[in-house]
Backbone as numpy.savetxt, mean C-alpha at the origin, in Angstrom:
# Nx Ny Nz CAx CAy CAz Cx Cy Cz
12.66 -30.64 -12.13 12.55 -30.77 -10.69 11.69 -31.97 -10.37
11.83 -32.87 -8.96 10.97 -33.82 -8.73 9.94 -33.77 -8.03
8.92 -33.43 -8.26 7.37 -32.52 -8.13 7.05 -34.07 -7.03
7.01 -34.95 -7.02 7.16 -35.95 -6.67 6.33 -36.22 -5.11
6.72 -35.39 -4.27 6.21 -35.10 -3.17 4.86 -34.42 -3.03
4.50 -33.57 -4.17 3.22 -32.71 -3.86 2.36 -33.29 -5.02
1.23 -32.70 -4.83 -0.05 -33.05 -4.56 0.21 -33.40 -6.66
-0.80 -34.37 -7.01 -0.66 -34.66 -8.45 -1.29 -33.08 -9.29
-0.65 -33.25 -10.48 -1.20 -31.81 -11.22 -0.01 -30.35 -10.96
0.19 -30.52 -9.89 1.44 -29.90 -9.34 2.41 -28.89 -10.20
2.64 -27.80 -10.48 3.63 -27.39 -11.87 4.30 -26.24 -11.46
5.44 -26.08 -11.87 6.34 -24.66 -11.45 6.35 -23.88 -12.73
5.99 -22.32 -12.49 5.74 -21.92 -13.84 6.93 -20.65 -13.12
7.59 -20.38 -14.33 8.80 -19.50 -14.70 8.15 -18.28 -15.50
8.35 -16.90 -14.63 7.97 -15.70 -15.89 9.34 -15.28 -15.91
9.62 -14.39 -16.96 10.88 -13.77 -17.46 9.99 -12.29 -17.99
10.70 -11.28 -17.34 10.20 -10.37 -17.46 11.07 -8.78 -17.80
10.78 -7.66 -18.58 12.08 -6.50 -18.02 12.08 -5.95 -17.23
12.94 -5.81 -16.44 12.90 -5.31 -15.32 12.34 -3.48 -15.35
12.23 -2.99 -14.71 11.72 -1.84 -14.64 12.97 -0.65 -14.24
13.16 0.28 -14.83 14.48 1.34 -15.20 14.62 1.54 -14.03
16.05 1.30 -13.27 16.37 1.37 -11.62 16.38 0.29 -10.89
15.87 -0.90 -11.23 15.59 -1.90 -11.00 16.82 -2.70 -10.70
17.23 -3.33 -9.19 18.22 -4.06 -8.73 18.21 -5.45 -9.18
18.64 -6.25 -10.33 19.02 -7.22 -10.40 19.27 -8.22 -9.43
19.29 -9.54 -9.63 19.53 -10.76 -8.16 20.91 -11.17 -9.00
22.05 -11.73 -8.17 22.67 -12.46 -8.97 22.60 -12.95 -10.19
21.33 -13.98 -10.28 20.74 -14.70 -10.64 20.63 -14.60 -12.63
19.99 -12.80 -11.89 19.36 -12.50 -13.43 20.06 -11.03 -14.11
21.60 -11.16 -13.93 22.40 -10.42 -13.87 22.64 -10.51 -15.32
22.86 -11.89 -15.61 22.98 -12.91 -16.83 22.62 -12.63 -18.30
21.14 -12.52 -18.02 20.25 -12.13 -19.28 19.80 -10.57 -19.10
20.13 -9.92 -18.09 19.59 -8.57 -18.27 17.65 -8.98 -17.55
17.34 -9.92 -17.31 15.75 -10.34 -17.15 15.59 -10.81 -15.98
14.57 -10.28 -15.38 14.11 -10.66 -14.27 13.29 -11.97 -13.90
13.44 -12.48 -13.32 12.34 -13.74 -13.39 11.27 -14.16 -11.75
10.37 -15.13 -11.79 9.61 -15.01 -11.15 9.38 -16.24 -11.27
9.46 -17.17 -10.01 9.19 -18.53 -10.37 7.68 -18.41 -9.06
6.76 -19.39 -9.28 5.81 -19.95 -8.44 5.04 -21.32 -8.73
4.80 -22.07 -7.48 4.13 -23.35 -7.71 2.92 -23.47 -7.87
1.75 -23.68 -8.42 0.17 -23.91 -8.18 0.69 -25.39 -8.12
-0.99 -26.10 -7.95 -1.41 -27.20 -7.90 -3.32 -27.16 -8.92
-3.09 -26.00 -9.28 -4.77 -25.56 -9.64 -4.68 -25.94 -10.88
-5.87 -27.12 -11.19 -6.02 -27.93 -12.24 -6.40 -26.47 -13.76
-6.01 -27.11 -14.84 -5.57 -26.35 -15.92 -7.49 -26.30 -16.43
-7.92 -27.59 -16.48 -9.74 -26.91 -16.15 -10.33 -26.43 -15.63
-9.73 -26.19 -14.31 -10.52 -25.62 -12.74 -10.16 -24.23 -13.21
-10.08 -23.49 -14.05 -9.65 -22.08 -14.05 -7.75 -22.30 -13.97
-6.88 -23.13 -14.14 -5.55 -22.94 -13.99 -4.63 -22.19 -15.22
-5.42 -21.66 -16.22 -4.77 -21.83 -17.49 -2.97 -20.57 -17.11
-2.83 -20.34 -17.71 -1.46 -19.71 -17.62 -2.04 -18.87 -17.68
-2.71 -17.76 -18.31 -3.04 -16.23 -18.42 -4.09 -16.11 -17.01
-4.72 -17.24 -16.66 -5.66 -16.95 -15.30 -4.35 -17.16 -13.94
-3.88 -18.02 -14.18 -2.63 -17.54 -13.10 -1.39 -16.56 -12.94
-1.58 -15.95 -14.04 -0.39 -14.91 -14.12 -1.23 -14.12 -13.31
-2.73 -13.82 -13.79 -3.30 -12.45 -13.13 -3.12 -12.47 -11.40
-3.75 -13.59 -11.22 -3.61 -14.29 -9.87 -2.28 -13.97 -9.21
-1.33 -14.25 -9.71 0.51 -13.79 -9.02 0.51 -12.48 -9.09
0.03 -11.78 -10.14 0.40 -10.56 -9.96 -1.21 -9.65 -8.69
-2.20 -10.38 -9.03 -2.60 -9.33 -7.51 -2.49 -9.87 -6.69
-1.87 -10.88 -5.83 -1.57 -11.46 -4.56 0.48 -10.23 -4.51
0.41 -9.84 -5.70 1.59 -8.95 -5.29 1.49 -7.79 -4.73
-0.03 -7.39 -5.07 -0.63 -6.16 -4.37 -1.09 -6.13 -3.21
-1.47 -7.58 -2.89 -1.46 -7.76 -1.48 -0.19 -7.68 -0.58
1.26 -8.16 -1.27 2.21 -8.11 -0.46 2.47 -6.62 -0.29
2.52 -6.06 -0.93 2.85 -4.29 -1.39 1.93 -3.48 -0.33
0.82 -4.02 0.26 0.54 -3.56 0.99 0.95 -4.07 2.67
0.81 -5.16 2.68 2.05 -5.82 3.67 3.00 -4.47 4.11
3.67 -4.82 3.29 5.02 -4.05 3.37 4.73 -2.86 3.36
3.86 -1.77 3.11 3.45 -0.12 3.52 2.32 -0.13 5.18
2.15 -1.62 5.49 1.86 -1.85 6.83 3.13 -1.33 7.61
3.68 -2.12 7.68 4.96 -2.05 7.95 5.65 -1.28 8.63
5.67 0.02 7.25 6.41 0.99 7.88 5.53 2.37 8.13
4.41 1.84 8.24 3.26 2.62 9.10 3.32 2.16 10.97
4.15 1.06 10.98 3.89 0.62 12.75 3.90 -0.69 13.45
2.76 -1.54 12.25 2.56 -3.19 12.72 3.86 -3.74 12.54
5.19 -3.33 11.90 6.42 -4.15 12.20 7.42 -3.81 12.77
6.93 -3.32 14.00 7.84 -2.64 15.35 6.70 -1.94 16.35
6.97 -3.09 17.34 6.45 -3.33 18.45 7.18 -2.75 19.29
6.49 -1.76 20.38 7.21 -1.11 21.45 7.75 -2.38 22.68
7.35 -2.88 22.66 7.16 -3.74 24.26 7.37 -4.82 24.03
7.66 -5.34 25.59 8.20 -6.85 25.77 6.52 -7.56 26.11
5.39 -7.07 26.44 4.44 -6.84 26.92 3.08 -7.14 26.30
2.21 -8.15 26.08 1.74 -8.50 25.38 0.54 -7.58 25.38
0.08 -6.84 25.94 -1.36 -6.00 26.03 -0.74 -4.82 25.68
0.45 -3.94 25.63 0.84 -2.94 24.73 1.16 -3.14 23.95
1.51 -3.97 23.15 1.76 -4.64 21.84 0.52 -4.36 21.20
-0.82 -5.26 22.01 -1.91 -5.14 20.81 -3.01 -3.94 21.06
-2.30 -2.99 21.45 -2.92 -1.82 21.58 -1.67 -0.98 20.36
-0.72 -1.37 20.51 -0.12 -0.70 19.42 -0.35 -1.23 17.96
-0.57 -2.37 18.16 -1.80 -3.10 17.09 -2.50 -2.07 16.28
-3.09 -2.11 17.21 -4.86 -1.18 17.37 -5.11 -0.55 16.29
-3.89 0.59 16.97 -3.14 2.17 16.78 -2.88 1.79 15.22
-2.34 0.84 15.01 -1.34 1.08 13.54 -2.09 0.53 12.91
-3.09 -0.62 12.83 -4.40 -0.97 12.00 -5.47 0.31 11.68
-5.52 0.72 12.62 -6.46 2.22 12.32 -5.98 3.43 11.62
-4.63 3.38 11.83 -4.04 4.86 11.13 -3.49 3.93 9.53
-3.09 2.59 9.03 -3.86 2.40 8.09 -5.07 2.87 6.99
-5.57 2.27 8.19 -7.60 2.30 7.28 -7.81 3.86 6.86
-7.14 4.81 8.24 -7.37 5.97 7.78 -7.03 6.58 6.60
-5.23 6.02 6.53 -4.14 6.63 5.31 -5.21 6.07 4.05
-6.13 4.92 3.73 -6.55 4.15 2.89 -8.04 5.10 2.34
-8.55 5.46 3.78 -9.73 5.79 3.47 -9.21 7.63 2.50
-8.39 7.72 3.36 -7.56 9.65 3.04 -7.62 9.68 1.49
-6.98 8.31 0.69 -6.50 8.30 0.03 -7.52 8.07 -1.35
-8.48 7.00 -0.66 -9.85 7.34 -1.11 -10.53 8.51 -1.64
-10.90 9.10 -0.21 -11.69 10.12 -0.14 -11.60 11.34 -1.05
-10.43 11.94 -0.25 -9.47 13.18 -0.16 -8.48 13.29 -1.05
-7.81 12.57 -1.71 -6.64 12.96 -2.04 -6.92 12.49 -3.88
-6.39 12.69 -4.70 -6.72 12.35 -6.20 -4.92 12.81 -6.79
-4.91 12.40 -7.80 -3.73 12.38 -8.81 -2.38 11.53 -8.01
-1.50 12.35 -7.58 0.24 11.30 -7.30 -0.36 10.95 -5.63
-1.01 11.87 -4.91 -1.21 11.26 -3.77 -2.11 10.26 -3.54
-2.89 9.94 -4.12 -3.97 8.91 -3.95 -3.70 7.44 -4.35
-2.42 7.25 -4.83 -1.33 6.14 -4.50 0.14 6.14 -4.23
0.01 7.21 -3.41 1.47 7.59 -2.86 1.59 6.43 -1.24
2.66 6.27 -1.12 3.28 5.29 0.28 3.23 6.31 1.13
2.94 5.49 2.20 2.55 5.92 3.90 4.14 7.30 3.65
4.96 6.87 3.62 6.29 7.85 4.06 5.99 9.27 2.82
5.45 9.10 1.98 4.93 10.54 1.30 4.13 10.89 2.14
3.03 10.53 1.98 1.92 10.96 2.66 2.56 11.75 4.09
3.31 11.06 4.46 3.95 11.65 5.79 4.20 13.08 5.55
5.47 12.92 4.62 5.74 14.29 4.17 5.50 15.21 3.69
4.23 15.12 2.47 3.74 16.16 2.09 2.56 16.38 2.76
1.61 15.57 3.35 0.59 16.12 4.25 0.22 16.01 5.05
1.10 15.11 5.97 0.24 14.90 7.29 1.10 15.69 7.91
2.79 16.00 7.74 3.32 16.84 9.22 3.67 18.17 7.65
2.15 18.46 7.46 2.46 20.03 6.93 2.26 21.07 8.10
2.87 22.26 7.62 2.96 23.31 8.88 1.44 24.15 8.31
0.64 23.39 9.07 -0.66 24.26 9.06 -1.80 24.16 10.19
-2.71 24.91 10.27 -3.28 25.04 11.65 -5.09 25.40 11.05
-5.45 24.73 11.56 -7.36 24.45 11.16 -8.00 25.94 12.68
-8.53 26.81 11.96 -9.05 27.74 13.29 -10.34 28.28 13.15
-10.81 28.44 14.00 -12.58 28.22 13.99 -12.82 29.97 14.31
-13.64 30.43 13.12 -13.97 31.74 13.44 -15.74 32.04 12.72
-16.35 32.91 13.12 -17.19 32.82 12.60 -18.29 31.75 12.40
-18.47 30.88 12.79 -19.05 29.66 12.41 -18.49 28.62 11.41
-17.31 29.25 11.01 -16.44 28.08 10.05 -15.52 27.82 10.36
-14.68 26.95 9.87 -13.54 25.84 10.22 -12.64 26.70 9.17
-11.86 27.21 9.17 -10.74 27.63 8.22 -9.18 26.54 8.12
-8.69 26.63 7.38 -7.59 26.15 7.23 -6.29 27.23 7.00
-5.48 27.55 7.57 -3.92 28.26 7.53 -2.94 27.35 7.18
-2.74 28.03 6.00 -1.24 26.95 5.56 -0.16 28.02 4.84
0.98 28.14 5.36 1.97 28.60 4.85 1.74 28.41 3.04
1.82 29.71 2.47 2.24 29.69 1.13 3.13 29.28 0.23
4.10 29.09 0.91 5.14 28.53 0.27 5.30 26.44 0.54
4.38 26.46 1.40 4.16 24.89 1.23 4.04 24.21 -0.09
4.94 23.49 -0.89 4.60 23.15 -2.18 3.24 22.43 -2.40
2.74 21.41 -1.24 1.31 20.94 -1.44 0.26 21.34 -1.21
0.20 22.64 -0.62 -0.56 23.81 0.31 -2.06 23.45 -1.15
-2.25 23.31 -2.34 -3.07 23.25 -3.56 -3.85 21.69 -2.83
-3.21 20.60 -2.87 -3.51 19.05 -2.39 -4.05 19.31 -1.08
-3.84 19.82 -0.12 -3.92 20.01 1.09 -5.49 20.66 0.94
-5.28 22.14 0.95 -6.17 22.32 1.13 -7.51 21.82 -0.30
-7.29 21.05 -0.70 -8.46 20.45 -1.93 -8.86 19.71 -0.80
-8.04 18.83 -0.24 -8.43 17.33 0.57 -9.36 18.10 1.97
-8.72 19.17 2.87 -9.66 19.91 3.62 -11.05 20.09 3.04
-11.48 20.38 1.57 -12.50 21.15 1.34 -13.40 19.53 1.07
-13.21 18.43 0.83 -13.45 17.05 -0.12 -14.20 16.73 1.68
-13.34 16.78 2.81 -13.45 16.27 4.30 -14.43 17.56 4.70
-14.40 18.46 4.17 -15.75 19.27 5.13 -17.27 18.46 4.59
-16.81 18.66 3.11 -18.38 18.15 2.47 -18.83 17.22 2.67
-18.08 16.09 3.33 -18.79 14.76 3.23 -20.11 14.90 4.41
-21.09 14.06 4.36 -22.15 14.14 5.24 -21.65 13.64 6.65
-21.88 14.34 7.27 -21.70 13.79 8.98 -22.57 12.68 9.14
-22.05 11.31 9.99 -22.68 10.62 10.19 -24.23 10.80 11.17
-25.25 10.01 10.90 -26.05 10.14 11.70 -26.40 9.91 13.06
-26.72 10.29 14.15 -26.40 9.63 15.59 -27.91 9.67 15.99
């Protein structure tokens, strides 16, 4: 290729990789059965550029996209309105229920849920059929028995009572 235009030092590096079982092929790499991955640096091969310091580099800027994309279909990529001040209130809304799903996932949740996508999370615990009721001086939790996550659920209830209340 004629690198020609960009900046000197400039290099296109090619990975070839296996694809992962289920994995949709491009045209492309239909061919060899192998997936590939092309990207450009310009980051000098002394400055830290070596090939094993930029592979790492491509692959967590992929974790950044991966989260992109579970933005997404949490809210920030569908906007109600023609309307620029309900827009960034729906902003708001979908940046915060984010941080929350992030912090949940943190906190509360451990084993398949604690890197499960916004649309699990949906389904196994946020629209579970259960009801939080205050008796006695405690907070109880009611959850149908036959809920398959009713075990995750209520662990993550008991993880969210203990934490310390903030101070005011």
């Amino acid at each position: 290729m004629d690198l020609s235009g960009y900046p000197d030092g400039t290099r296109i590096i090619v990975r070839r990789e296996r694809p992962h079982p289920g994995a949709q092929l491009s045209l492309f790499d239909q061919d060899e059965g192998m997936r590939h991955q092309v990207f450009l640096t310009d980051t000098p091969v002394a400055g830290g550029g070596s090939i094993q310091h930029l592979e790492v580099r491509h692959r967590a800027h992929a974790r950044v996209e991966d989260h992109i994309r579970c933005g997404k279909t949490t809210g920030f990529g569908r906007f109600p309105s023609r309307h620029f001040a309900i827009n960034q209130v729906w902003l708001e809304l979908s940046l915060t229920a984010i941080d929350l799903l992030a912090w949940a996932r943190i906190l509360l949740l451990d084993g398949e849920l604690a890197t499960a996508e916004p649309k699990k999370l949906r389904y196994r615990v946020l629209h579970a059929a259960a009801r939080i009721t205050r008796g006695a001086r405690r907070l109880r939790l009611r959850i149908a028995a036959t809920w398959p996550w009713r075990h995750e659920l209520t662990t993550a209830f008991h993880r969210l009572a203990a934490l310390p209340r903030p101070a005011t």
